[in-house]
C-alpha positions, 0 to 999 in steps of 0.5 A: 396532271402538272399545272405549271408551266415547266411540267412536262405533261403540260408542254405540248412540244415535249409530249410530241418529243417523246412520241416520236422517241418512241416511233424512232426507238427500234431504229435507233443506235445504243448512242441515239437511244442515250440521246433519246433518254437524256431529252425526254428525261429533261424538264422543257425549263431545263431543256431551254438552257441545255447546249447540245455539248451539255446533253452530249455530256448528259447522255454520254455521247457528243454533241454531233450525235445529239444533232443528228439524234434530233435531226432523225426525229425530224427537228432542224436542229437543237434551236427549232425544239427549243422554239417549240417547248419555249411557247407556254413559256412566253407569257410566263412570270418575268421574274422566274425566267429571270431566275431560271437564266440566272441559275443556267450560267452558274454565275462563272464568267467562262460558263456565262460567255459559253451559254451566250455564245452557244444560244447565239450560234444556235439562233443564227443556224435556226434562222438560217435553216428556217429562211425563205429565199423567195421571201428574202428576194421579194424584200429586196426587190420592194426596198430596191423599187421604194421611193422610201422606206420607212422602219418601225420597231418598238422596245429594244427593236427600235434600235433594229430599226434606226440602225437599218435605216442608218445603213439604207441612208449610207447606201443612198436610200431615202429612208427614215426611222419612226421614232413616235409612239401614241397620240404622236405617232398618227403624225409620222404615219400621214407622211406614208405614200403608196409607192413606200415600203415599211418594214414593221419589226415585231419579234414576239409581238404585236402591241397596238401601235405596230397594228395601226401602222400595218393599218396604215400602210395597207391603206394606202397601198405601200408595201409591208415588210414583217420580221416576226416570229412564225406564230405572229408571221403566219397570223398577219401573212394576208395583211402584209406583202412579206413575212420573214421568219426571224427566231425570239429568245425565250431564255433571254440569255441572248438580245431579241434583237441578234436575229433581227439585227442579222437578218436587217444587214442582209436585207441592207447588204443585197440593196447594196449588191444589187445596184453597185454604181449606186452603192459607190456614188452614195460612198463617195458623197458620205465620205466627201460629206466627212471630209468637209466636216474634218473627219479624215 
């Protein structure tokens, strides 16, 4: 029995991976079953950084027959498998997924820009496959009836945030962007009323601060908007009004930001589609405003 963590019998994603290879096999095509072998065969470290171009190459078939091989085995696509083989990966050593990233580019600059590109791709399809309509219209629909809407984002999603907020302002929404942490942070957290909406951005994870504001923000009643992954969208669903979905990086090839980033300037986008009279005012007085400080 392998121990660490890249060791197939150890990667519960990988074990069902092959049960199902196996409960497909007799209806699948010559092409499929190459497909079959060339994921089963791949250790869930390797599997992580693979495209599907490459396990086309791999299995001697195409990218398109990968894609439909996984998706007769009842995946999404190549990034939802990803997903689940990335779990026991997530409180693995930085050092070594640093050096696992590394090693997948080959160091060739055209390698590096097709793996960043292909990761990037993948996660947006993920998320877009994986997203709930009716959780996205209710986000919309609180940020449209908040008196203000308050962002918190901590790590590299605190830039998540402050751009969201930047974009919601422009529109005309009185919004702000927590931008303390600790002892300091009870200070912005007083400011939250029950008609606000905070929009608690935690991808992986969720540290102390982040708890607390949720703490707050249910306290008084104001509603609660988590982009997160499953994992932690599931674990806090009855402590929140809405939970979006939105898909982590374990390679760190991409920023754990992308899918955050895309999913803020939809949220940002349907505010702004949804009261249109608004939207322009708000256009008006910033470029005004621009004007009057010399900017043409």
């Amino acid at each position: 029995m392998t121990d660490d963590v890249t060791g197939v019998p150890r990667n519960p994603a990988i074990v069902e991976l092959r049960a199902r290879i196996r409960d497909h096999w007799d209806e699948f095509t010559p092409a499929a079953r190459s497909v079959c072998r060339s994921l089963s065969e791949s250790t869930p470290e390797r599997l992580l950084y693979l495209s599907a171009q490459e396990l086309g190459v791999a299995s001697k078939t195409s990218n398109a027959t990968v894609i439909r091989t996984l998706q007769a085995l009842g995946y999404a696509g190549l990034a939802e498998l990803k997903d689940l083989v990335a779990a026991p990966f997530k409180t693995g050593l930085r050092e070594e997924r640093l050096r696992s990233r590394i090693e997948s580019t080959g160091g060739d600059p055209k390698h590096v820009w097709d793996k960043v590109i292909t990761e990037s791709l993948e996660r947006i399809e993920f998320l877009n496959a994986h997203m709930s309509m009716d959780s996205f219209k209710e986000a919309v629909r609180l940020m449209l009836e908040a008196r203000e809407i308050t962002t918190y984002g901590f790590g590299a999603n605190y830039v998540a945030a402050e751009h969201l907020t930047l974009k919601l302002r422009r529109l005309g929404r009185r919004s702000r962007c927590i931008q303390t942490a600790g002892f300091r942070l009870a200070d912005d957290l007083m400011s939250i009323e029950r008609e606000d909406v905070v929009i608690v951005i935690a991808p992986g994870r969720l540290i102390i601060d982040a708890e607390v504001v949720i703490d707050r923000a249910r306290s008084v009643g104001a509603g609660i908007i988590l982009l997160s992954e499953q994992a932690v969208a599931e674990r806090l669903a009855g402590d929140v009004t809405v939970a979006i979905h939105v898909p982590n990086t374990v390679t760190g090839i991409t920023a754990e930001v992308l899918t955050i980033i895309v999913t803020t300037d939809a949220l940002a986008q349907a505010v702004a589609a949804a009261d249109t009279e608004h939207t322009l005012e708000s256009a008006h007085t910033l470029e005004t405003l621009r004007q009057q400080l010399g900017f043409e």
